[in-house]
C-alpha positions as CSV (number, residue, x, y, z in Angstrom):
1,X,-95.7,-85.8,-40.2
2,X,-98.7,-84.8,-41.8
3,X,-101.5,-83.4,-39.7
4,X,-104.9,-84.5,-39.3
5,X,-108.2,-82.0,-38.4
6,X,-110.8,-83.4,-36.7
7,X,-113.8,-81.4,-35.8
8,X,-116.1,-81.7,-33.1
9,X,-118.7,-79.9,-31.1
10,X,-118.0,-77.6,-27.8
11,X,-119.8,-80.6,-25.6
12,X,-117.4,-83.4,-27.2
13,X,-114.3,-81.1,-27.0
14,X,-114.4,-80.2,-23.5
15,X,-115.1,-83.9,-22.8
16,X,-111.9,-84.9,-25.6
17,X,-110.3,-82.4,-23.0
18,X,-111.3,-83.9,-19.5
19,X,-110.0,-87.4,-20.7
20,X,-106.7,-85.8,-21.9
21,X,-106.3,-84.0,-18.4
22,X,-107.1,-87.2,-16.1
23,X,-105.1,-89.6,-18.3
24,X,-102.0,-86.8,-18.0
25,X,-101.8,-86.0,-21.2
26,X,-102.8,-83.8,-24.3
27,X,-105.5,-84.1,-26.6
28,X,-102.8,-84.9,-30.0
29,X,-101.4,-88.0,-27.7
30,X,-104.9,-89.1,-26.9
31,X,-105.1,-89.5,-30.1
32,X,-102.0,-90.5,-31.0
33,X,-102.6,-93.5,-28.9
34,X,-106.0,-94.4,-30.1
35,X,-104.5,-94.5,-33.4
36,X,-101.7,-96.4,-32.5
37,X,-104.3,-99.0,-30.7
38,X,-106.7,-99.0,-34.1
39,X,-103.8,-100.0,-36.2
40,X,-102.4,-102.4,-33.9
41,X,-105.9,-104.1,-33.3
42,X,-106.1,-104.4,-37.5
43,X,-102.5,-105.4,-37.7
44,X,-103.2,-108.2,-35.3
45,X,-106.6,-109.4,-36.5
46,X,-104.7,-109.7,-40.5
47,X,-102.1,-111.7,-39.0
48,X,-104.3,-113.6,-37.4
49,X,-106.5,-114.4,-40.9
50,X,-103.6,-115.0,-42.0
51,X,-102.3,-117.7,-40.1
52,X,-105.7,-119.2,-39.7
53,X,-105.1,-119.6,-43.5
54,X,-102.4,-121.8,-43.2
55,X,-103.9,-123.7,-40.2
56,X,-103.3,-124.1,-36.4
57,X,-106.3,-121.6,-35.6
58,X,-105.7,-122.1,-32.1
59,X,-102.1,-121.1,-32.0
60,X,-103.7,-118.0,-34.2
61,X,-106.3,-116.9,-31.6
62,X,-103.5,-117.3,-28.6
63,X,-101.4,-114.8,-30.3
64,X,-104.1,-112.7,-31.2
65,X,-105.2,-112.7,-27.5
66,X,-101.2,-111.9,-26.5
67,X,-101.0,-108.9,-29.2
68,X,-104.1,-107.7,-27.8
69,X,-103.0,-107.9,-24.1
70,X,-99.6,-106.3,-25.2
71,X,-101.8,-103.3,-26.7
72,X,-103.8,-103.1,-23.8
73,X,-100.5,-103.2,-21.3
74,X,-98.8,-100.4,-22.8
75,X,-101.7,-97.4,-23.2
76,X,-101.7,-98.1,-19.3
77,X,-98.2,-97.3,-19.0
């Protein structure tokens, strides 16, 4: 696991911090999860180029919208 720095001011720390707190968590798994959701959200919208390449765009944006609700359902949990 290779680590990342990311550096902010004071202000945007301490609010980083707040969100970490009320969600129950730490700072590294907010993170973690916003990650996890950015690469998701890009693995979704490829496959969905992709399929829209090969036709049935409808079908495409369906299971873009499911991937995305799926996302969406689990950083609530």
């Amino acid at each position: 696991m290779k680590t990342i720095p990311y550096r902010c001011d004071d202000l945007r720390h301490k609010a980083l911090l707040g969100v970490a707190r009320s969600a129950g968590t730490s700072i590294q798994r907010l993170f973690d999860n916003f990650v996890t959701h950015v690469i998701a959200d890009r693995q979704a919208e490829a496959r969905f180029a992709a399929r829209q390449k090969r036709g049935n765009p409808v079908r495409g944006r369906k299971l873009l919208a499911e991937i995305r609700q799926r996302i969406a359902s689990r950083a609530k949990a």
